[in-house]
C-alpha angles and dihedrals in degrees: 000000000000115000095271133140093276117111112268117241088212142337088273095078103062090063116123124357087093116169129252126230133208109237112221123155105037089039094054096104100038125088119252133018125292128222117180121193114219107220088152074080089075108106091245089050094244147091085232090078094072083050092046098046100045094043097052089044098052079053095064092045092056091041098244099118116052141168113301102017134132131237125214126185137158110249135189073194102271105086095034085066092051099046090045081056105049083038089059095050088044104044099244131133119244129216115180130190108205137194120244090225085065112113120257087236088059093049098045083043085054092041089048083056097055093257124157106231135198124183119216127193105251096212112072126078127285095253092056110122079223092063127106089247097053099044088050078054099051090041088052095049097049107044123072122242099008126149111198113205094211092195102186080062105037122094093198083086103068094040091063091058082042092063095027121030106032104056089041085058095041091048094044087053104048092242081288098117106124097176143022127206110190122162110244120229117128080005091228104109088048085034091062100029092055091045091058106038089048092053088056095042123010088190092065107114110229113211121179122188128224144188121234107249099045115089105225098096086053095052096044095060094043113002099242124135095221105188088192094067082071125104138126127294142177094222112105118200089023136105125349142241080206147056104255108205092199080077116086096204095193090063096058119083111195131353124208123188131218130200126228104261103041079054096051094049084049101058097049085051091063086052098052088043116038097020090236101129096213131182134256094277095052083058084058099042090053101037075060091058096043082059094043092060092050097050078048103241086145133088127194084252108055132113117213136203131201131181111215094196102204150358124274099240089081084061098050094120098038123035095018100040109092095207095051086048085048084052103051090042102247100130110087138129094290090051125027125169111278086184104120116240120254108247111211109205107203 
């Protein structure tokens, strides 16, 4: 069922068909046209709810998935949302191995969706047995009856942004879209997108956006794992220490990273501007396209896509929190809090 004005028979079926958005004001200066689609319109707030939902669901086609069972999955938060949402609807039980770099506000929202939740630190390598990925493991090994997602693996992923996605955005746009800028985690929501809009159009320019200190932009450009390319950064549902095999490189044309504090200016900058109060990883998205145009990947005529992941409310004690951006240093000449101050009337 499309979002119409029919009652819905459960949250579930408001996932996908979210709406795009012409960008204006904080795109004035800059050359083409900007379209944002708005995946922060999911129910759970995400893109990850079209990924959760078809991937459950081809479980239980398969019969993988079957009454009574628990599902596991590594989450930066997002995901884990979306799968403790679609859990609930279905009957299933939901464990969840989160990284430590996830937002207060993500972990309180899991724990308010009856999802078990287990915290890992963020900062140790993939193989770990504290990372997120070896404790899902471990989960997974020792509970009857689990399925774990395993979404940086899974090419579901990127199938669901095949069927979904990618022919929204190529509809909304008219077929027009020269161009598509998607932050690139798991891969899968730039992997699908990119399959189908190429196959519509070969001459569509794939950009993905990464974080310094993941290694994807690296390897795309010479297929080398370069460890050193790792170090810690703020940015959640963005970049990788691993290979994620959800990304099809080949279909990706240029990456371009972007660093923590340029993001999270960015992303307050959509807000002040276009009044779409966007998460950490649209900041990014859009700080991408902010270098792009300086480095002058951009023509009058373009028409530009750009995918804002997920809602503000999930950031409400990072990059919107004045005393978090104080404490990472992000505040300076160039950039000074535009957040109005509280008046208490006594």
């Amino acid at each position: 069922m499309g979002k119409s004005k029919k009652i819905a028979n459960n949250i579930l079926d408001l996932i996908g068909e979210t709406p795009m958005i012409k960008l204006n004001r904080i795109t004035a200066e800059l050359k083409g046209e900007y379209f944002a689609k708005i995946e922060g319109f999911n129910p759970g707030h995400s893109t990850k709810d079209r990924i959760a939902l078809y991937i459950i669901e081809e479980a239980e086609r398969k019969g993988i998935l079957k009454p009574g069972s628990t599902i596991i999955e590594t989450t930066s938060g997002n995901t884990g949302f979306s799968i403790a949402m679609v859990s609930i609807i279905k009957g299933y039980e939901c464990m969840l191995a989160v990284t430590s770099k996830s937002t207060q506000d993500k972990i309180d929202m899991l724990k308010a969706m009856g999802a078990n939740v287990f915290i890992c630190p963020a900062n140790v390598a993939a193989d770990d047995p504290r990372s997120y990925y070896q404790v899902a493991k471990r989960l997974h090994e020792e509970i009857k009856d689990s399925v774990y997602i395993n979404q940086y693996f899974n090419n579901l992923n990127s199938e669901a942004h095949y069927k979904t996605t990618g022919p929204e955005i190529w509809k909304q746009s008219n077929g027009k879209i020269t161009h598509l800028v998607a932050c690139s985690g798991t891969g899968g929501t730039i992997s699908g997108i990119a399959r189908f809009l190429k196959e519509k159009n070969s001459k569509i320019k794939i950009i993905g956006v990464d974080a310094y200190g993941s290694v994807l932009k690296k390897y795309h450009e010479t297929g080398e794992f370069d460890e050193k390319e790792i170090f810690p950064y703020r940015i959640t549902g963005l970049g990788k220490n691993i290979i994620p095999s959800a990304t099809d490189f080949k279909i990706i044309d240029k990456y371009v990273k972007v660093n923590d504090e340029d993001s999270a200016h960015s992303a307050r900058e959509i807000v002040k501007t276009e009044g779409i109060f966007v998460g950490y990883t649209s900041g990014a998205a859009f700080q991408a396209i902010k270098q792009l145009n300086r480095e002058g990947e951009f023509k009058k005529d373009d028409k530009i896509v750009v995918i804002f992941p997920d809602h503000g409310s999930k950031y409400l004690s990072k990059i919107y929190n004045d005393k978090w951006m104080q404490k990472q240093g992000f505040f300076d000449l160039q950039h000074e809090s535009t957040l109005k101050d509280i008046q208490y009337i006594k």
